[in-house]
LUMKOLMAR-759731 format. One record per residue: residue number from 0; residue in three letters; x, y, z of N, C-alpha, C in turn. Coordinates in steps of 0.02 Angstrom, whole numbers. Layout:
<NUM, "Ala", <X, Y, Z>, <X, Y, Z>, <X, Y, Z>>
...
***
This chain:
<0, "Unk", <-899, 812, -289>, <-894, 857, -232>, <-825, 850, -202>>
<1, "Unk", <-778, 922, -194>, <-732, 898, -155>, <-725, 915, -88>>
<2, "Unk", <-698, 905, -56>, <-707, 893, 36>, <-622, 945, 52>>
<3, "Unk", <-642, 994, 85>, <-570, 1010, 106>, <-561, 1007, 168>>
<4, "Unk", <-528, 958, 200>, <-503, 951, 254>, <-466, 995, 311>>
<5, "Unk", <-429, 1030, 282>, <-384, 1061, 301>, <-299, 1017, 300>>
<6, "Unk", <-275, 1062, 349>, <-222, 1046, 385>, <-204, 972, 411>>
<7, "Unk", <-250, 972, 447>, <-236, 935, 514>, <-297, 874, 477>>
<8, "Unk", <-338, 905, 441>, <-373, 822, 408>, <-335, 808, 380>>
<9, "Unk", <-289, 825, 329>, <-241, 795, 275>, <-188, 757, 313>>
<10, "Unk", <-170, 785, 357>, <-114, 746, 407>, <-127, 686, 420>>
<11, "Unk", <-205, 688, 453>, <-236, 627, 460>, <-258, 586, 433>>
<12, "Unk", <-275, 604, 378>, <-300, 549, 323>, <-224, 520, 280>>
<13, "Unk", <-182, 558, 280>, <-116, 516, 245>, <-86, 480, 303>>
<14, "Unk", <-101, 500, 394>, <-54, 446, 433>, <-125, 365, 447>>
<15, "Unk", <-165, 391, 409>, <-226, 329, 407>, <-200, 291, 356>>
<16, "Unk", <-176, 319, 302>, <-169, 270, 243>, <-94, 253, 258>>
<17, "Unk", <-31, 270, 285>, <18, 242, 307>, <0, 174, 346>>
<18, "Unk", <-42, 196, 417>, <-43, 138, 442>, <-111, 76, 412>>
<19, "Unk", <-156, 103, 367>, <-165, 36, 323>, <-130, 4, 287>>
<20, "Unk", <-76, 54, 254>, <-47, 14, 205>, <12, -42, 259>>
<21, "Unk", <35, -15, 311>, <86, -67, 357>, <42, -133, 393>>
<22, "Unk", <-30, -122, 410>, <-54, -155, 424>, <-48, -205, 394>>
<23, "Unk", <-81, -190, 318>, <-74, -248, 271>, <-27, -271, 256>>
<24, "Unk", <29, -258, 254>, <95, -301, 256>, <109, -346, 305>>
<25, "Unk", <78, -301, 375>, <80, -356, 417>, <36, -417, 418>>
<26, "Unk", <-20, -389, 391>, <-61, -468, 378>, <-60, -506, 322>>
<27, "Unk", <-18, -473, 275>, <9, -526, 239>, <88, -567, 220>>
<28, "Unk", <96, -548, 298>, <151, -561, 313>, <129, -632, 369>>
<29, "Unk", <95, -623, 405>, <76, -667, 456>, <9, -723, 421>>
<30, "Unk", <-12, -721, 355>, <-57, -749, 346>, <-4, -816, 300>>
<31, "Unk", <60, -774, 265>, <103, -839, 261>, <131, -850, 302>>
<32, "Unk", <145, -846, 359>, <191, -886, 425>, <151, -956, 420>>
<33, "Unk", <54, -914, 437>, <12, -960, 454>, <-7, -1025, 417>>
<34, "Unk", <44, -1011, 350>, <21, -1058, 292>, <-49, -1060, 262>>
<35, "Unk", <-89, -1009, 268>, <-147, -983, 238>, <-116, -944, 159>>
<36, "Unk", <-75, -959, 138>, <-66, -942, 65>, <-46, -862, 56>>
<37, "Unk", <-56, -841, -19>, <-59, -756, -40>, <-109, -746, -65>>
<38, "Unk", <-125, -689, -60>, <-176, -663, -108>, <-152, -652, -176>>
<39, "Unk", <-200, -644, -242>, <-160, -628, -304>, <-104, -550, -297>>
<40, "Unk", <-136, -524, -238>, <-112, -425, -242>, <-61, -437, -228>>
<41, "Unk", <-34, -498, -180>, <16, -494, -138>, <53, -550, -155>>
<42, "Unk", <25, -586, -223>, <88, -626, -251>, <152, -589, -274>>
<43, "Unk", <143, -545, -303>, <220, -506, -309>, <276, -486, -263>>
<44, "Unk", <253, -464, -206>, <313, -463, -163>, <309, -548, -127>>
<45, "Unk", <271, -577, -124>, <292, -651, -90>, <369, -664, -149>>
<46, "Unk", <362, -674, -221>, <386, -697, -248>, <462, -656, -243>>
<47, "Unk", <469, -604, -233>, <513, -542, -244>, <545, -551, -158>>
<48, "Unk", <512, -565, -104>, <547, -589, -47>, <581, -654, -57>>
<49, "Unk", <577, -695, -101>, <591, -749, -99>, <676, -739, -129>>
<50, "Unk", <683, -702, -168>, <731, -685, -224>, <778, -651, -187>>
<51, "Unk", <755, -616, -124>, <807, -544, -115>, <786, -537, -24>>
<52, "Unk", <828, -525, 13>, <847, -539, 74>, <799, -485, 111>>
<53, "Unk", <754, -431, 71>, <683, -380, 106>, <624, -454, 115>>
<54, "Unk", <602, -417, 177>, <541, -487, 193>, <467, -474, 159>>
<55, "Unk", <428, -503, 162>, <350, -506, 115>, <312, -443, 139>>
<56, "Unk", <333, -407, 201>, <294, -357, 221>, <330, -293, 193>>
<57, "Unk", <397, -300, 195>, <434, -229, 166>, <399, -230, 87>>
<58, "Unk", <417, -285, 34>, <411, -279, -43>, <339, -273, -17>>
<59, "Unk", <285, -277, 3>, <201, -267, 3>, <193, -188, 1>>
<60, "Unk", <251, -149, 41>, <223, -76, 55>, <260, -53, 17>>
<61, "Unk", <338, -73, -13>, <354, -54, -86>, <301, -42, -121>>
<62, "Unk", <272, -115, -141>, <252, -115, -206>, <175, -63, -202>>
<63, "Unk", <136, -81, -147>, <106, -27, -137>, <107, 50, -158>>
<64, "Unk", <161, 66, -119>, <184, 131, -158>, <189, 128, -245>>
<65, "Unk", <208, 94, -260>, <221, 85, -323>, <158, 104, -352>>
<66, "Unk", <128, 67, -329>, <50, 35, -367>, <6, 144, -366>>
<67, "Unk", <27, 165, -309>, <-11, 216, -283>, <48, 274, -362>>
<68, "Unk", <90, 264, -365>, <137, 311, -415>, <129, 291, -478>>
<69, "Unk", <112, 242, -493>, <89, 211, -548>, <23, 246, -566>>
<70, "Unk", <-25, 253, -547>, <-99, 280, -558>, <-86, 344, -553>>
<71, "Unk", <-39, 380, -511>, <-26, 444, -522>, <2, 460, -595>>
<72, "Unk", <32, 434, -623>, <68, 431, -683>, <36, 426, -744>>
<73, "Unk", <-24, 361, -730>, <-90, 376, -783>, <-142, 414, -779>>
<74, "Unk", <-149, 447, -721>, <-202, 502, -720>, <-186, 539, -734>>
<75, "Unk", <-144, 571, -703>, <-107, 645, -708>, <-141, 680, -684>>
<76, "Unk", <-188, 714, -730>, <-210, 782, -691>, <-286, 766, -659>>
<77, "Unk", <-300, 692, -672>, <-364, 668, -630>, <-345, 635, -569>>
<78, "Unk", <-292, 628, -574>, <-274, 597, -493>, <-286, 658, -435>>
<79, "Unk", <-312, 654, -395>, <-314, 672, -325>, <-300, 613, -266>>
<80, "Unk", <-273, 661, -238>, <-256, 619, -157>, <-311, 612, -96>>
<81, "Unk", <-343, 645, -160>, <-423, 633, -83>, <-466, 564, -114>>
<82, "Unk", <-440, 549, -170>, <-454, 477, -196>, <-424, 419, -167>>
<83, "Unk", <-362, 441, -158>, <-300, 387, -122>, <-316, 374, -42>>
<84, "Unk", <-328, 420, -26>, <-361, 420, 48>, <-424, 415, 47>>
***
């Protein structure tokens, strides 16, 4: 089934997934301050902050993106963005 939102749902459902995806940088940004470790998702930018002067929350919403262009790339024409959201 697909769901059409419109306008103003689409707006909102991509500024929902912006601010999850910053969220999570921020908490995995503050969960190593706390010395509570990484998660496996978020071993890659820990390791990639370590190397290069961007902090664990910037490389998280990089790689994020990445991760989100990446699946676009193997779906292709099965990817939808009402999946991503």
């Amino acid at each position: 089934m697909i769901k059409t939102w419109g306008v103003i749902g689409t707006i909102r459902h991509f500024t929902c997934l912006l601010f999850g995806i910053a969220l999570m940088a921020a908490s995995v940004a503050l969960a190593k301050i706390a010395l509570l470790g990484t998660s496996p998702i978020s071993s890659i930018p820990n390791v990639l902050s370590e190397l290069t002067p961007l902090t664990i929350g910037e490389w998280t919403m990089f790689y994020m993106f990445l991760l989100i262009f990446l699946e676009w790339l193997v779906l292709r024409r099965y990817f939808s963005w009402g999946n991503v959201i």
